[in-house]
GUGUDO-664617 format. One record per residue (C-alpha): residue in three letters; x, y, z. Coordinates in pm, whole numbers, plus 50000, padded with zeros to 5 digits. Layout:
ALAXYZ;...
This chain:
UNK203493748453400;UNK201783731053095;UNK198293743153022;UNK197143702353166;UNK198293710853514;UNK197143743253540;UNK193493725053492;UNK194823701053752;UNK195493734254026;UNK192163751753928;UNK190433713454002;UNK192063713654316;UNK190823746954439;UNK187753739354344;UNK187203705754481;UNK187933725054792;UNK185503754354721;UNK182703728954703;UNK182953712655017;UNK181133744655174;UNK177703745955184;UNK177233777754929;UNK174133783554688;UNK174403769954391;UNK175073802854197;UNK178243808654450;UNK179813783154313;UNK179253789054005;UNK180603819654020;UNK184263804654230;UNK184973786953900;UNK184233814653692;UNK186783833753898;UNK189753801853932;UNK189423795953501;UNK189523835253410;UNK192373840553658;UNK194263808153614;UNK193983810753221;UNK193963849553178;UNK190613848752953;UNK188623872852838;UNK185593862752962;UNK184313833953154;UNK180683830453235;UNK176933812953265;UNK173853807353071;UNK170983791953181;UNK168003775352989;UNK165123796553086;UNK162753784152837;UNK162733764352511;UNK164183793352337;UNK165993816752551;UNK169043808852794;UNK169323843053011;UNK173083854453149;UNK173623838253549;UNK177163836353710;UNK180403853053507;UNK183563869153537;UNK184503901153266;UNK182753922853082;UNK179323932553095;UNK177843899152871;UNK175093897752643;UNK172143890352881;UNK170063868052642;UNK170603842652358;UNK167893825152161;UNK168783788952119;UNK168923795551730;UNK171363817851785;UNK175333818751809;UNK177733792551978;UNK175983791952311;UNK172593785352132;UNK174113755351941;UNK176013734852247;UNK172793744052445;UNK170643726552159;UNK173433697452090;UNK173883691452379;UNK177973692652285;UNK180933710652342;UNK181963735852122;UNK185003746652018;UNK185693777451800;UNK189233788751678;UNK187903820351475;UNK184463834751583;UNK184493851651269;UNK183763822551064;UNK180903811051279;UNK177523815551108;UNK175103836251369;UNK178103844351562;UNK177153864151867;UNK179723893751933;UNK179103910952254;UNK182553923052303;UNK184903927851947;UNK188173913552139;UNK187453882652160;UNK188443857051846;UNK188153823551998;UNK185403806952247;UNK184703775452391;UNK181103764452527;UNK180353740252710;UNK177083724652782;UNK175713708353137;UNK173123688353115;UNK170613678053394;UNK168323652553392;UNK169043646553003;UNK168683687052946;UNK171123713752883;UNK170043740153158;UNK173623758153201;UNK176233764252917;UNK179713777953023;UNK181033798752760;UNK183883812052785;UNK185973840352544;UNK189323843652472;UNK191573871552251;UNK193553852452043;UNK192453823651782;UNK192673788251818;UNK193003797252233;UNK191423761452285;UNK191583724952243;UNK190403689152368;UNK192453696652672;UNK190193724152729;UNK187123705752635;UNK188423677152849;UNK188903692253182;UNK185483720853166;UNK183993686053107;UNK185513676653415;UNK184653709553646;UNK180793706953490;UNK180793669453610;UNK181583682153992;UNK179323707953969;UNK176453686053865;UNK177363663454139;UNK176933689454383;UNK174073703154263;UNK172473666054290;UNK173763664754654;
């Protein structure tokens, strides 16, 4: 199974997961659970904006996790203030890199945005380099976009 359809199983589930009437931090915590499984990643997890310069640690899956980040701060800090996803292939060679764990060498964050604000960035950790891609990008994208709409519901 290609890395495209394994997205396509863990949208399934979760499309499923939503349809019961859970707070919102239970479900943010179900596709925590489906990626880390479904993907074998180090660490899959939550920030949320608590301020203009702080986003504080809410739903994950792993290791214990840093619990805050300043917004100048590291890759969560920059897709929270962008507003974009980012994509790292070597954490190493990110400037203000924020290592709470040394095994992981690759990470992915992606913001959510609600009502034009980043309040939530997934971020999620992986062992080896260059672990993700657009098709990542693509379908978190995807995932954020149903839990907005449920969170709007």
């Amino acid at each position: 199974m290609n890395k495209n359809q394994k997205y396509q199983d863990v949208i399934r589930s979760f499309k499923g997961l939503l349809e019961a009437e859970l707070p919102f931090e239970v479900h943010l915590s179900n596709i925590c659970s489906l990626l880390k499984k479904e993907f074998n990643f180090f660490w899959v997890g939550f920030y949320k904006r608590v301020s203009e310069t702080e986003l504080q640690i809410s739903s994950y899956q792993g290791e214990v996790p840093c619990f805050s980040i300043n917004l100048e701060k590291g890759v969560c800090g920059k897709a929270a203030k962008t507003g974009k996803t980012q994509i790292i292939d070597n954490v190493d060679d990110f400037p203000g890199y924020i290592a709470c764990h040394p095994e992981p060498k690759s990470e992915m964050v992606v913001p959510m945005s609600i009502d034009n604000r980043v309040e939530y960035v997934l971020d999620i950790d992986h062992v080896d380099f260059s672990a993700f891609d657009s098709i990542d990008g693509q379908n978190v994208e995807l995932i954020l976009e149903m839990l907005k709409t449920k969170l709007s519901r």
